[in-house]
PDB file of N, CA, C and O in Angstrom:
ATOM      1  N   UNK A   1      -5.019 -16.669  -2.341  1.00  0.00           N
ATOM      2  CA  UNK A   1      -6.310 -16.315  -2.885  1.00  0.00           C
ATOM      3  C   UNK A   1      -6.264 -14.851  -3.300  1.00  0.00           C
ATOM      4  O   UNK A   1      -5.906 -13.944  -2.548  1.00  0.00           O
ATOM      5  N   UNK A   2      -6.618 -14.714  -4.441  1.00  0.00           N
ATOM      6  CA  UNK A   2      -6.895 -13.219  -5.238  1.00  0.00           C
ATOM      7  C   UNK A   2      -8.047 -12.230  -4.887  1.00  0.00           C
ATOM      8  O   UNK A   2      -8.977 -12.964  -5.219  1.00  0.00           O
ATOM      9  N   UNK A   3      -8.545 -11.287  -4.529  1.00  0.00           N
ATOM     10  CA  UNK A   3      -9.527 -10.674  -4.257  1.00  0.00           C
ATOM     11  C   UNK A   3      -9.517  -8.925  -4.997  1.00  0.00           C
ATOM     12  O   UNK A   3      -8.992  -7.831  -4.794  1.00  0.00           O
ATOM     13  N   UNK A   4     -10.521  -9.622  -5.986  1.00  0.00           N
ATOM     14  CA  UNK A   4     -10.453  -7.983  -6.755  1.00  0.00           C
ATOM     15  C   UNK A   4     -10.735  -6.732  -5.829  1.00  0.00           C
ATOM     16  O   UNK A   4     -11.769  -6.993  -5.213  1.00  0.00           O
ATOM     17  N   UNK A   5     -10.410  -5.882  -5.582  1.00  0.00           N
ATOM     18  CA  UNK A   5     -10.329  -4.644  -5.627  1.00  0.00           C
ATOM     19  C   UNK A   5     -10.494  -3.776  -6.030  1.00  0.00           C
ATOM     20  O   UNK A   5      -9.859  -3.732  -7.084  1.00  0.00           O
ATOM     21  N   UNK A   6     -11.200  -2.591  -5.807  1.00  0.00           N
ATOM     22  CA  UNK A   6     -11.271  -1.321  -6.906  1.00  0.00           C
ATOM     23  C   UNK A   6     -11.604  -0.159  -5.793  1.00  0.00           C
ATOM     24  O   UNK A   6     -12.507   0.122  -5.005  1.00  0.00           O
ATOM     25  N   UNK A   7     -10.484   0.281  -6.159  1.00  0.00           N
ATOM     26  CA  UNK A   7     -10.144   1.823  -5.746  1.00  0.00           C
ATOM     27  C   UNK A   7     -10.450   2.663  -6.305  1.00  0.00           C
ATOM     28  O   UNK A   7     -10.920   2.500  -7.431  1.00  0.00           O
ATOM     29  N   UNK A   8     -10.332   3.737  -5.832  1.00  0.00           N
ATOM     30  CA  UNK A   8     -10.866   5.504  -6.758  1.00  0.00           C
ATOM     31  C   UNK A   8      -9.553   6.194  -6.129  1.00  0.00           C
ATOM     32  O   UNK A   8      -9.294   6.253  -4.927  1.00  0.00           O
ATOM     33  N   UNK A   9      -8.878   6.637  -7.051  1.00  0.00           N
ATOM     34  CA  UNK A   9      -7.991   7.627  -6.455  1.00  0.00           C
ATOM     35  C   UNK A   9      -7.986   8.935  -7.388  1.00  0.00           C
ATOM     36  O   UNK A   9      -8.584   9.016  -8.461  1.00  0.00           O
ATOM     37  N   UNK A  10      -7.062  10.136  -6.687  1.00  0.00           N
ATOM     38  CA  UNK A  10      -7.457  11.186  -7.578  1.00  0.00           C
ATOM     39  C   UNK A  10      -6.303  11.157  -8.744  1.00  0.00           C
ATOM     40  O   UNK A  10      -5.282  10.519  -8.487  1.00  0.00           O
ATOM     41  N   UNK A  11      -6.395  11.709  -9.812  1.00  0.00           N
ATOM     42  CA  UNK A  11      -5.516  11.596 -11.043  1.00  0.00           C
ATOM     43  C   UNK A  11      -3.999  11.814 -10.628  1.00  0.00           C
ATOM     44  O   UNK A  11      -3.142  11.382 -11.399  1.00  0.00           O
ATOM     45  N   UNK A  12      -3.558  12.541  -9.303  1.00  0.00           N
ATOM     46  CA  UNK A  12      -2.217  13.254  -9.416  1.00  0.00           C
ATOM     47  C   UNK A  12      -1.252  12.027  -8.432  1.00  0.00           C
ATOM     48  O   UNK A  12      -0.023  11.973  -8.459  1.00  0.00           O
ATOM     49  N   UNK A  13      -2.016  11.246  -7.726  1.00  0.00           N
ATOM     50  CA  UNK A  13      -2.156  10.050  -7.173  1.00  0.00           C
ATOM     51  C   UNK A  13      -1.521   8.263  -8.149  1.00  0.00           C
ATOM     52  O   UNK A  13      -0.780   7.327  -7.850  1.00  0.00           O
ATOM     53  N   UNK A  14      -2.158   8.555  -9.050  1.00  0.00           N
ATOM     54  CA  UNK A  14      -2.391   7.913  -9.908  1.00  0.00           C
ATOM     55  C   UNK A  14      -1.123   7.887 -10.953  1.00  0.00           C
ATOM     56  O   UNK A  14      -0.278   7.011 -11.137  1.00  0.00           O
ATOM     57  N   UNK A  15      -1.302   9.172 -11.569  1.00  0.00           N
ATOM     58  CA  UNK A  15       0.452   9.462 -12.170  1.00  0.00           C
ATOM     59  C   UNK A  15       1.746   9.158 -11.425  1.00  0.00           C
ATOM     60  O   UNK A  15       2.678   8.561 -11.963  1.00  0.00           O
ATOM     61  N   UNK A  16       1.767   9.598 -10.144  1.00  0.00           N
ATOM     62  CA  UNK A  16       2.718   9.530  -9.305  1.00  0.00           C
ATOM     63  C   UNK A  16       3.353   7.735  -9.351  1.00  0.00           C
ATOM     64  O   UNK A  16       4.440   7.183  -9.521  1.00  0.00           O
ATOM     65  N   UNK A  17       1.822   7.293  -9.068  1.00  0.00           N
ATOM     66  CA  UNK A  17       2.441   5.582  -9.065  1.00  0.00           C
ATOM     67  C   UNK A  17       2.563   5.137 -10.590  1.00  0.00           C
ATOM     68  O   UNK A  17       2.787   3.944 -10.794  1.00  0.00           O
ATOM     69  N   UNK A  18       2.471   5.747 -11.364  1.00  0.00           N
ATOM     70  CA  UNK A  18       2.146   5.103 -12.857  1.00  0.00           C
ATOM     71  C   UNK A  18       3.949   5.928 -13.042  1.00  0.00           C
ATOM     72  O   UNK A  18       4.845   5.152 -13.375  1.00  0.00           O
ATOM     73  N   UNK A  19       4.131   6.652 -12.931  1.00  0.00           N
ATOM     74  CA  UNK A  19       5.738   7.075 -12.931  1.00  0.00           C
ATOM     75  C   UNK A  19       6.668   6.292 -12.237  1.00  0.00           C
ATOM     76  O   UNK A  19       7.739   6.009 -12.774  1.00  0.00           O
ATOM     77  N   UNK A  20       6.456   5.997 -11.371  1.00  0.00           N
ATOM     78  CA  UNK A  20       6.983   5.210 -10.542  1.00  0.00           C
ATOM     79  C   UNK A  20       7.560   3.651 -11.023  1.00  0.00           C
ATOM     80  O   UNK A  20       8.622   3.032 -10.959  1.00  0.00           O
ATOM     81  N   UNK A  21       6.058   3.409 -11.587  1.00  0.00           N
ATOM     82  CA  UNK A  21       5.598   2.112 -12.181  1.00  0.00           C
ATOM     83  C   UNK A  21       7.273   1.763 -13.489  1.00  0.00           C
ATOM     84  O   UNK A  21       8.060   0.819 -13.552  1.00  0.00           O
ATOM     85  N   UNK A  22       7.174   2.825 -14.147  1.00  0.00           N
ATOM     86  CA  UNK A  22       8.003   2.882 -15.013  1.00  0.00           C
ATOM     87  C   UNK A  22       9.752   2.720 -15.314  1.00  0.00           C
ATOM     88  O   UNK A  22      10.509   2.713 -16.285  1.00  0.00           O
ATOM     89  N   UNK A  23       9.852   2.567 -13.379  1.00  0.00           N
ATOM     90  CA  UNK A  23      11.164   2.749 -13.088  1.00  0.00           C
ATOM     91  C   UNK A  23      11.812   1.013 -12.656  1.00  0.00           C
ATOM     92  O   UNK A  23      12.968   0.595 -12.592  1.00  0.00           O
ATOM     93  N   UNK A  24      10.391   0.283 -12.407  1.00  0.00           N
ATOM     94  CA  UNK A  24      10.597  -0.696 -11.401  1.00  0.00           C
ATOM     95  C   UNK A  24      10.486  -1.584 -13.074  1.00  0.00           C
ATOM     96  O   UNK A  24       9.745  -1.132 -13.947  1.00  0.00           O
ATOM     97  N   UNK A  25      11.216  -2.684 -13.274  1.00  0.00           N
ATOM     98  CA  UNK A  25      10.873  -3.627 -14.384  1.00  0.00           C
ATOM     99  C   UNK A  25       9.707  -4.688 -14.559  1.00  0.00           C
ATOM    100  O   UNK A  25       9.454  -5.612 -13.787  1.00  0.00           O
ATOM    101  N   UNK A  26       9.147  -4.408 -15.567  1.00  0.00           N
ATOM    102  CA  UNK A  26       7.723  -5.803 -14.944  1.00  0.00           C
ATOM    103  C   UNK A  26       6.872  -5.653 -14.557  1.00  0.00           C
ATOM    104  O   UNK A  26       5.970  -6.487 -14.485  1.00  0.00           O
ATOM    105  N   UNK A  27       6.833  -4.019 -13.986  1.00  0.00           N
ATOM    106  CA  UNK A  27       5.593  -3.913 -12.401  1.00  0.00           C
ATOM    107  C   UNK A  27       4.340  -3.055 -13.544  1.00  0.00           C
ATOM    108  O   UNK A  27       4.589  -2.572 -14.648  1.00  0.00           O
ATOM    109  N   UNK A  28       3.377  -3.081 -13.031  1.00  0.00           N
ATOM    110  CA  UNK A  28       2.314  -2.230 -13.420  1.00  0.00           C
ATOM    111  C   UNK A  28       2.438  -0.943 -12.205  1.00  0.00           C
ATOM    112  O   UNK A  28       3.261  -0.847 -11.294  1.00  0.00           O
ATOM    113  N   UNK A  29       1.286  -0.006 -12.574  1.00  0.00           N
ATOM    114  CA  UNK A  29       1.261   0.596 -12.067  1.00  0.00           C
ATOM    115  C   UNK A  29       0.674  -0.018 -10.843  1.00  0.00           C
ATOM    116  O   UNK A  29       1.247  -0.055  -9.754  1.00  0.00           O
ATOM    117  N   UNK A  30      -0.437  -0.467 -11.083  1.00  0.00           N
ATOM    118  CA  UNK A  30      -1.121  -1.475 -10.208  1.00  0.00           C
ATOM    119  C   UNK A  30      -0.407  -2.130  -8.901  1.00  0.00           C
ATOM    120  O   UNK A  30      -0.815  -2.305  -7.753  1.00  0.00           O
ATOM    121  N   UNK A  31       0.660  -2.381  -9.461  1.00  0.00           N
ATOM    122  CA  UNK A  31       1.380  -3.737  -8.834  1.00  0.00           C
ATOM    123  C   UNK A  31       2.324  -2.764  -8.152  1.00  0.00           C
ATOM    124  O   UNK A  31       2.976  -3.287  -7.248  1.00  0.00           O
ATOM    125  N   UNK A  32       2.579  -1.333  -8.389  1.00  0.00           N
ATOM    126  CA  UNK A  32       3.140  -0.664  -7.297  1.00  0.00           C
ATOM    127  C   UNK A  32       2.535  -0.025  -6.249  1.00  0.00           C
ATOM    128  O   UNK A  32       3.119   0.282  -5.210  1.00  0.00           O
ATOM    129  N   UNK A  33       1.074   0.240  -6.552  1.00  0.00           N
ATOM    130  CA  UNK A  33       0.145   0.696  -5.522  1.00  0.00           C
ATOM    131  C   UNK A  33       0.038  -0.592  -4.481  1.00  0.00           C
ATOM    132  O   UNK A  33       0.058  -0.271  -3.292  1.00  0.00           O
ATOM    133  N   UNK A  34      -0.054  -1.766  -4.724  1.00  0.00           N
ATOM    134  CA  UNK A  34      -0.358  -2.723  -4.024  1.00  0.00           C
ATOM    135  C   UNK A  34       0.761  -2.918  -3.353  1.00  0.00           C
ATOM    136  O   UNK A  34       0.649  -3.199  -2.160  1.00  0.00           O
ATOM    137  N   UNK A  35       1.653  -2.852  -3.750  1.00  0.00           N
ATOM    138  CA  UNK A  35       3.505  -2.958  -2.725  1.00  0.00           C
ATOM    139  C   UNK A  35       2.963  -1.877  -1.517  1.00  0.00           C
ATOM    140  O   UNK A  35       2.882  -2.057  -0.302  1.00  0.00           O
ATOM    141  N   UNK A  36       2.621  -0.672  -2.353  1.00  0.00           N
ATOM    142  CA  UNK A  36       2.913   0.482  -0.978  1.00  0.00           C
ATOM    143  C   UNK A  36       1.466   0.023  -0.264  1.00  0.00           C
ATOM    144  O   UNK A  36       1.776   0.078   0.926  1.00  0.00           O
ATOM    145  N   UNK A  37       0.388  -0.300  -0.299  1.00  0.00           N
ATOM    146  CA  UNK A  37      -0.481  -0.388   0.837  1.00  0.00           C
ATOM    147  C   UNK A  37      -0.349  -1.906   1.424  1.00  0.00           C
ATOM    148  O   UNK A  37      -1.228  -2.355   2.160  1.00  0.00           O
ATOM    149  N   UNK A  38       0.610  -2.544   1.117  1.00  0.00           N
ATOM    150  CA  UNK A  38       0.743  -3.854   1.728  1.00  0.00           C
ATOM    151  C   UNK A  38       1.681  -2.964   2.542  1.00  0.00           C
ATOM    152  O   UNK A  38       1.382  -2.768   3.720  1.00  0.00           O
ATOM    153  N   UNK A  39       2.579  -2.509   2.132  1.00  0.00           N
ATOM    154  CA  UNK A  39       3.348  -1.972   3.032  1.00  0.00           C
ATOM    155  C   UNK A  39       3.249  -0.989   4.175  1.00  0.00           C
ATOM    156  O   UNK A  39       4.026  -0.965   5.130  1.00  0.00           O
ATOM    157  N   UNK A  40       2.065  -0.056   3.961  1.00  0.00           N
ATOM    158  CA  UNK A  40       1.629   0.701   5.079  1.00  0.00           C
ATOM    159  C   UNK A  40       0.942  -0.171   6.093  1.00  0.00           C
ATOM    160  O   UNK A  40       1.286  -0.287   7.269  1.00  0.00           O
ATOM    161  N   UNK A  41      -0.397  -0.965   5.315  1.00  0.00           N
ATOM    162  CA  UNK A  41      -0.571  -2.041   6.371  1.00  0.00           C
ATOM    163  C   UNK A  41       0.168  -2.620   7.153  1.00  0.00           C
ATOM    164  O   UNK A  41      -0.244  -2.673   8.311  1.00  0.00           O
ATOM    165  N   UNK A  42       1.699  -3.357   6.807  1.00  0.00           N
ATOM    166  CA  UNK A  42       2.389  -3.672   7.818  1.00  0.00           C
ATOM    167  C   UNK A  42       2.838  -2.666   8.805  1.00  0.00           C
ATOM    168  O   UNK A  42       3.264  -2.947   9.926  1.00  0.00           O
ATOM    169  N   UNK A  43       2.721  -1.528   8.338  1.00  0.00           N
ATOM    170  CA  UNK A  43       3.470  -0.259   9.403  1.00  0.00           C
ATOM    171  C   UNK A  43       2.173  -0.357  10.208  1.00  0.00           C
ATOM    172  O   UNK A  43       2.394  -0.686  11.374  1.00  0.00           O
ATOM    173  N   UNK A  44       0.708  -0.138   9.878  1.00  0.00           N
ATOM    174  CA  UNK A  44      -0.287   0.000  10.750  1.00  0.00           C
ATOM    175  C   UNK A  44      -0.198  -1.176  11.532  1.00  0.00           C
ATOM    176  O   UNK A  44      -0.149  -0.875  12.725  1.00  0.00           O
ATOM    177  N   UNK A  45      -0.152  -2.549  11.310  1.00  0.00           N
ATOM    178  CA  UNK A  45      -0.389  -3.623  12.178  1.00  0.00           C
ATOM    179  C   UNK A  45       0.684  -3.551  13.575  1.00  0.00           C
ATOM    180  O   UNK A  45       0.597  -3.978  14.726  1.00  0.00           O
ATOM    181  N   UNK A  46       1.499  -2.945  12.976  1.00  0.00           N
ATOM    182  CA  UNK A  46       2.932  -2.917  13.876  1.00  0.00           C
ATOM    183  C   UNK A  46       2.525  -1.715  15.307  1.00  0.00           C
ATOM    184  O   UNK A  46       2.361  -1.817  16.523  1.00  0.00           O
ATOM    185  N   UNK A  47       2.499  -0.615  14.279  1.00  0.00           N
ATOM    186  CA  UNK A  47       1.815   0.229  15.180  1.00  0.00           C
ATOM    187  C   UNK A  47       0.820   0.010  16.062  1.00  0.00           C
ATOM    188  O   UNK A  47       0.970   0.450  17.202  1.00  0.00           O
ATOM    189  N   UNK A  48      -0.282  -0.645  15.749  1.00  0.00           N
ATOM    190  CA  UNK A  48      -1.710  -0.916  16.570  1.00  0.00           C
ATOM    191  C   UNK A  48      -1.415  -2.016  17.764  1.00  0.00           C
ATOM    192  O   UNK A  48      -1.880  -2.128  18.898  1.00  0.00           O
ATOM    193  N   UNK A  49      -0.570  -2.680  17.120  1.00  0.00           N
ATOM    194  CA  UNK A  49       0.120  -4.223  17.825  1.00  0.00           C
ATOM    195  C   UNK A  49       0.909  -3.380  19.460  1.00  0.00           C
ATOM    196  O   UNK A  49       0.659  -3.651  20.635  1.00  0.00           O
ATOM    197  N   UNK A  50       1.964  -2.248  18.842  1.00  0.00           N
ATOM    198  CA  UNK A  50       2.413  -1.536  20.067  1.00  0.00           C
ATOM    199  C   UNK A  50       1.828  -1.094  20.932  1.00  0.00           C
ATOM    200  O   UNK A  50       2.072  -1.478  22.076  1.00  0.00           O
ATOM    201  N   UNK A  51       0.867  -0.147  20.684  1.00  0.00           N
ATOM    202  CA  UNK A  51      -0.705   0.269  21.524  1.00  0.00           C
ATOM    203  C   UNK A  51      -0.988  -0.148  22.216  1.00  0.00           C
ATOM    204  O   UNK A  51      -0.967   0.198  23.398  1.00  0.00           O
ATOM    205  N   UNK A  52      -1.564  -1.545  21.488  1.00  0.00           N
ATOM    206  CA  UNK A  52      -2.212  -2.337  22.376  1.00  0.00           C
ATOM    207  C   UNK A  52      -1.080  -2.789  24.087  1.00  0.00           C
ATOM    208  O   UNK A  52      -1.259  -2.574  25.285  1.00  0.00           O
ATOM    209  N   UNK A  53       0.027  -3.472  23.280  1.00  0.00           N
ATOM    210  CA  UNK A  53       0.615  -4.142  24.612  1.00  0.00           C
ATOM    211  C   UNK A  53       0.794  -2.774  25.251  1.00  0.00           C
ATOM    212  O   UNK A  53       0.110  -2.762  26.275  1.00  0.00           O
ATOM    213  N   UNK A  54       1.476  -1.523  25.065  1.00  0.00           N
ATOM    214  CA  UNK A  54       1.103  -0.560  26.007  1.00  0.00           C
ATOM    215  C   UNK A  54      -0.356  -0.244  27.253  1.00  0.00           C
ATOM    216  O   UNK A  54      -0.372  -0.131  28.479  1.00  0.00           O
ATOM    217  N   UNK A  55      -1.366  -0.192  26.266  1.00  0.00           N
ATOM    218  CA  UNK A  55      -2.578  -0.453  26.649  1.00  0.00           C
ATOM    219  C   UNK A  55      -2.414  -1.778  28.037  1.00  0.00           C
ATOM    220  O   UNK A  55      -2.968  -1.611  29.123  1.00  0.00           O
ATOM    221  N   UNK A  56      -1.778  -2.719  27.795  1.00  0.00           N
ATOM    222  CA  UNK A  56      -2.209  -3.662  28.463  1.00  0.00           C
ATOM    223  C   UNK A  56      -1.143  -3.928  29.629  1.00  0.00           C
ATOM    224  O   UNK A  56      -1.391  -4.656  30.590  1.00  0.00           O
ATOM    225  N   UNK A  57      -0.145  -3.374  29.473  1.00  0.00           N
ATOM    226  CA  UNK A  57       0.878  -3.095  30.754  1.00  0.00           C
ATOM    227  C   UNK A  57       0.317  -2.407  32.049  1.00  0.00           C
ATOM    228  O   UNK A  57       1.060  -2.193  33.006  1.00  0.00           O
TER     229      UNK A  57
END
């Protein structure tokens, strides 16, 4: 399932992934912002996931 989105980011933000964008074949800029916060999300879930069982030892 698809769920639009809309972000605000600042312009220097924006270039950075739109440069980026340019290196990868196919991708939008778009479609590289969404790689990297799928990807931090997994670092956060991982992280919070550790916490917790700490927490619970």
């Amino acid at each position: 399932m698809d769920i639009p989105v809309k972000l605000t980011v600042p312009n220097y933000i924006y270039r950075f992934y739109e440069e980026a964008s340019r290196h990868v074949a196919n991708c939008t800029t778009e479609d590289i912002m969404a790689d990297a916060l799928s990807a931090y999300a997994g670092l956060l879930s991982e992280e919070i996931s550790k916490e917790r069982a700490s927490e619970d030892a």
